[in-house]
N, C-alpha and C positions, 0 to 999 in steps of 0.2 A: 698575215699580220695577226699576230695574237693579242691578247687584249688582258694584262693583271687585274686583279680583282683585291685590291685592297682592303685595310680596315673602316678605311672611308667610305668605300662604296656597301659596306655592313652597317656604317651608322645612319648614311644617308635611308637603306630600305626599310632600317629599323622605324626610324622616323616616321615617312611614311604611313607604316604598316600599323602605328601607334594612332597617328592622326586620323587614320580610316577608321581606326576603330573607334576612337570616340567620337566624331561624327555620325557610327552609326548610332553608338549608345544616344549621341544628342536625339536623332534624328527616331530613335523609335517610340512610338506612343508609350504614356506614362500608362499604367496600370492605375483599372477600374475600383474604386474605391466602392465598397462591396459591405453589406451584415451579412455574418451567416451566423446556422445556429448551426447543434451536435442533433445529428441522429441518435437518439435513447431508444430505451426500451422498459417496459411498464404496460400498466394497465390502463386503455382507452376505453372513456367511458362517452357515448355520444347522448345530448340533454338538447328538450326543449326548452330555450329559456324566456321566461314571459311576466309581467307585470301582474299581481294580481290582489285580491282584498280580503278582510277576515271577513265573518259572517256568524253571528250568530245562530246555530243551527234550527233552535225552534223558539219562533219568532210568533210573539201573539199582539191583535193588533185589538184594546178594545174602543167599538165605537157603541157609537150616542144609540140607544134602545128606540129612543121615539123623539117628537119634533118638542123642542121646548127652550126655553133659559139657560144655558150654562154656566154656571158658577163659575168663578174663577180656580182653576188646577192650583193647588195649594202644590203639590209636587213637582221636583225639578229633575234635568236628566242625571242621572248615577245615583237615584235616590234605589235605599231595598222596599221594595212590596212584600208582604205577604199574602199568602190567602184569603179570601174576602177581604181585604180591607179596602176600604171606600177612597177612591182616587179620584170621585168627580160627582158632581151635583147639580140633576138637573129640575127644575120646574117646570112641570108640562103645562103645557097652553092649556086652556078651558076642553075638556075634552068632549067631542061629539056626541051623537046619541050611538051606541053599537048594535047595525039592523043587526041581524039574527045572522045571514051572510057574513061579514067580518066575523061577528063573533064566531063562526066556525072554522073561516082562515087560522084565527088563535089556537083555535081546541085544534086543528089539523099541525100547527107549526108545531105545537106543543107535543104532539105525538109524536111529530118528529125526531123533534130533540128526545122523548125517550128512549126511542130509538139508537139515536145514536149515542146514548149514554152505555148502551146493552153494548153496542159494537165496542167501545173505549174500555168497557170492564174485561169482552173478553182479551183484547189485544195487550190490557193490562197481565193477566193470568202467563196469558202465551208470554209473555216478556219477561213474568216472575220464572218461568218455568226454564226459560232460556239460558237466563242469569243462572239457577241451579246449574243446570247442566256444565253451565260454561266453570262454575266455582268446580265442582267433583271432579272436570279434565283438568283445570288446574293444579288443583290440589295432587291428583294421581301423575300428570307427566311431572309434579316436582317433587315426587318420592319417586319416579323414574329416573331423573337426573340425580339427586345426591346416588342412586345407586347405579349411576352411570350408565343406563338401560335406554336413556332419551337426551336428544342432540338438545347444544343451548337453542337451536334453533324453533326445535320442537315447543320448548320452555317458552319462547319470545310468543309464537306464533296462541300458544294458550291465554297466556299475559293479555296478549289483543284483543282473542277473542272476549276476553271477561272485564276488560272495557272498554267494549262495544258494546257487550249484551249489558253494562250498567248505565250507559247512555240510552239505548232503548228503552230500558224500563223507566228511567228517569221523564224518556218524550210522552210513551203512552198512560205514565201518570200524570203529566201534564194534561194531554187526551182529554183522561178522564174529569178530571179536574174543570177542565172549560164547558164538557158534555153536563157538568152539573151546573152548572152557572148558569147553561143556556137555557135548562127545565125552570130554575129559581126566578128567568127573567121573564120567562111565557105565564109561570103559574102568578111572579105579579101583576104581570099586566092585565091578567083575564081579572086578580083581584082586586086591583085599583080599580078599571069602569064598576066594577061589581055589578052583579047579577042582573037589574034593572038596562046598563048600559049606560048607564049618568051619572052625574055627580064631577065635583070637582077633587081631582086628583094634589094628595099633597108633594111635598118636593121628594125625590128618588136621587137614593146614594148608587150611582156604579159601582160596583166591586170588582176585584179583578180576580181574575178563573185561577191564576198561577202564581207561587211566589217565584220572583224576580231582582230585576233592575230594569229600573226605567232610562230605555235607548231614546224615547224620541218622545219630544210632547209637538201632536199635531195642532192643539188650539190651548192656550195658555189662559188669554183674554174670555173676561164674560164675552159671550155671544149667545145668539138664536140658532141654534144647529138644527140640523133635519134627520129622520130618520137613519142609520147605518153612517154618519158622519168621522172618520175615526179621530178619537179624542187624544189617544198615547199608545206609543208599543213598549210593551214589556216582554223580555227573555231571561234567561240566566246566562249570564257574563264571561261561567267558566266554561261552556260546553259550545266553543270556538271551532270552524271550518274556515280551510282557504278557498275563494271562487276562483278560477284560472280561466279567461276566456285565451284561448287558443286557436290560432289557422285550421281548417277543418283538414286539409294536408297534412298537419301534424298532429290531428287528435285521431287519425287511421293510426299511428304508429304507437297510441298511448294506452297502456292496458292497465287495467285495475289490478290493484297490490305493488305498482312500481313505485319505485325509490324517490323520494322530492328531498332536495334541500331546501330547505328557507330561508332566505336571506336579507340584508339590509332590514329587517324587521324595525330596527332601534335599541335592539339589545344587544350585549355580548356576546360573539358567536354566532353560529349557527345550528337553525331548530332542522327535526329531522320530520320528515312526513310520510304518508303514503296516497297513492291515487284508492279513493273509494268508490269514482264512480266518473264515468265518461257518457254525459249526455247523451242521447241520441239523435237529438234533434240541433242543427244548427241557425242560429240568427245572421242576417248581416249586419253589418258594421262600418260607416268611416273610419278611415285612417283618417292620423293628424293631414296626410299628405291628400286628404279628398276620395278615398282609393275606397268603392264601397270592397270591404273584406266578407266570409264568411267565416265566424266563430263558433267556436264549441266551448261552453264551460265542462271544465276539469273540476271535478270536486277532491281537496284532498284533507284529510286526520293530520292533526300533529300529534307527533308520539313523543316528542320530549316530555321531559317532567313540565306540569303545569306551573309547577314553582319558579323554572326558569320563563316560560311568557308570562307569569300573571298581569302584568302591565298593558299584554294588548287586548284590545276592546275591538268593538264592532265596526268596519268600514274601514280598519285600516290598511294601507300599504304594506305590499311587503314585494320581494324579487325571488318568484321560482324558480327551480331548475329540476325540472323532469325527467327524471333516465329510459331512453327508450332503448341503448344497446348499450352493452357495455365486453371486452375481449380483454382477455388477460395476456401476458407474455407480449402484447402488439408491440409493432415499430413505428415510433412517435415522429413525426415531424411535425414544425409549423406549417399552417393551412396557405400561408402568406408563400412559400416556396412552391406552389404550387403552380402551372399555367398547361392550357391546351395547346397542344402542335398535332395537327392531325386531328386521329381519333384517338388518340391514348393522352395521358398525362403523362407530364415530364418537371425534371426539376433539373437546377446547375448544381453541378459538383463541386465545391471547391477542391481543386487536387495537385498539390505543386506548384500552387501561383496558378494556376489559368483554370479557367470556367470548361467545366468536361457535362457535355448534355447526356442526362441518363433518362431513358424510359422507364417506368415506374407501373405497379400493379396497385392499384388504389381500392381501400376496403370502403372506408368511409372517411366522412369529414362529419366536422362538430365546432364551431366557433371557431377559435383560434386553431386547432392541432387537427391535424390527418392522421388517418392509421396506414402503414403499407403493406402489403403484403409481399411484395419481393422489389429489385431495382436498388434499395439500399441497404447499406449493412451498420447496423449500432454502431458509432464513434466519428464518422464521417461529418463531415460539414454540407449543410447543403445553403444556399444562396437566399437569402430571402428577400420578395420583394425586386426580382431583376428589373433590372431597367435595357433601354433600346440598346445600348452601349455595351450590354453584355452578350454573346456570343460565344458558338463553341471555340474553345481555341485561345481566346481573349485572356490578356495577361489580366489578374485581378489582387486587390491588396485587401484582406478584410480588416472592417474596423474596429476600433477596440472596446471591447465589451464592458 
């Protein structure tokens, strides 16, 4: 018995074969709704980045010479000092008889301070001498350069050094400067008790060793101070450092001459710095979170023009960024697409709709971005961010950027 096959029993299978398949389409999971980013390529730079404050580099603090009355501080903070001029006024108490003992303690401080007047002139000399030196490289690698014999680098690097060596000379005239204030204050005091060791002493103007600006007034109000009480700090304003206290984990990776950004200062842009000097010694520290830390302070220059900070002062905020590596040519991704499986790192592919697992050669990471060294290829999408839902194989829809 044979059996026809009509146009019927063709629309009947068609049918069918129509309704299995959207059933399955109903029936298959929806695709993983996914961000990815592009594999690029560029230069990765990897930074420490850390909170930190300005500093006035040389910071003089004077206090009260001996026990007495103090005037009231006629000066306020951001006032200019100069040299000698009289910042405070004290009346000493009725002074004692001076055995012959004290009166030597005098005559021995006072030899002191000549002493160190001798060291301040010669460090002064070695400073002038420095400064020379540093002016005649200047001057010769930039008649090397116009005659294109020395790199701009060359050029930058002499620029630094001859202001550095003009901040030097500028500290150890300072130096010198408070080394003579110290002899002016021994040789009053041995002349106030005078020779006898008696008598009553009249009121004494302080002077100040430096000219400045006044950072900080320690006592404003008359009062009764004591010996070495400090009364006010004066510095100069324009010869600014950033303090950087940093993990001591990341102050092994930080070397002096390396690259700082500066940032969130409060000015337009961003200032450029260098590391001058990596502590050796570390403090502990609290964390906000209770966490005793150990820190290193970072000392670093700003080498922008002074003209673009002149507005910041002493103590204030600003947002570092340290470079400890930096690779040219790398392959960039977010640090966010990264995860462990095993002992290698891996990241998802996006590739055709579905999530493709690749192992990956990891150089380093830095904040936000990874470098790779092989596993992906510039243009590619990788996943960032997977969630439990992604897998290999997994249909995925990225979202729109």
């Amino acid at each position: 018995m044979s059996m026809r096959i009509t146009g019927r029993h063709f629309g009947i299978a068609g049918g069918l074969l129509a309704t299995a398949g959207i059933t399955a389409w109903l029936l298959m999971p929806a695709p993983v709704p996914v961000e990815t980013a592009a594999v690029t390529k560029g230069r990765f730079v990897a930074t420490v980045d850390e909170d930190g404050k300005t500093r006035v580099r040389e910071r003089y603090v004077v206090a009260a010479p001996l026990a007495g009355r103090l005037n009231r501080v006629r000066f306020k903070v951001g006032d200019q000092i100069r040299v000698d001029d009289a910042v405070a006024t004290i009346t000493p108490s009725p002074a004692p008889l001076m055995d012959s003992r004290t009166r030597r303690e005098v005559e021995e401080m006072l030899g002191t301070a000549e002493a160190n007047l001798e060291r301040a002139k010669a460090i002064v000399e070695r400073a002038q001498a420095q400064r020379e030196q540093a002016n005649t490289d200047l001057m010769r690698t930039k008649t090397l350069a116009q005659q294109g014999a020395a790199t701009a680098q060359a050029l930058e690097r002499a620029e630094l050094a001859m202001r550095l060596a003009d901040r030097d000379l500028r500290a150890a005239e300072f130096q010198d400067h408070a080394a003579e204030h110290e002899i002016s204050q021994q040789r009053a005091l041995l002349a106030r008790y005078g020779s006898d060791g008696g008598g009553q002493p009249e009121s004494w103007n302080i002077t100040s060793p430096v000219a400045g600006v006044v950072l900080k007034i320690a006592q404003e109000s008359e009062t009764i101070v004591q010996p070495g009480a400090p009364l006010l700090d004066i510095g100069d304003a324009r010869d600014i450092e950033v303090v950087v206290d940093v993990l001591s984990t990341d102050a092994v990776e930080i070397r002096p001459g390396a690259e700082v950004v500066i940032d969130h200062w409060g000015g337009q842009g961003k200032l450029k710095g260098r590391v001058r000097r990596v502590e050796p010694a570390a403090f502990t520290k609290i964390s906000t979170l209770g966490v005793e830390e150990q820190r290193v302070n970072v000392l670093v220059d700003i080498l922008s023009p002074t003209e673009q900070w002149a507005r910041l002062g002493d103590a204030y905020q600003v947002d570092v960024q340290i470079t400890v590596f930096a690779l040219d040519d790398a392959t960039i991704i977010p640090a966010g697409a990264l995860f462990r499986r095993g002992e290698g790192w891996n990241v998802y592919v996006a590739r055709e709709g579905r999530a493709e697992l690749r192992q990956i050669e990891l150089v380093r990471r830095s904040g936000r971005l990874a470098a790779v060294a092989a596993g992906l290829t510039p243009g590619e999408e990788v996943i960032v961010y997977p969630n439990d839902r992604v897998a290999p194989g997994t249909r995925v829809a990225p979202r729109p950027r």
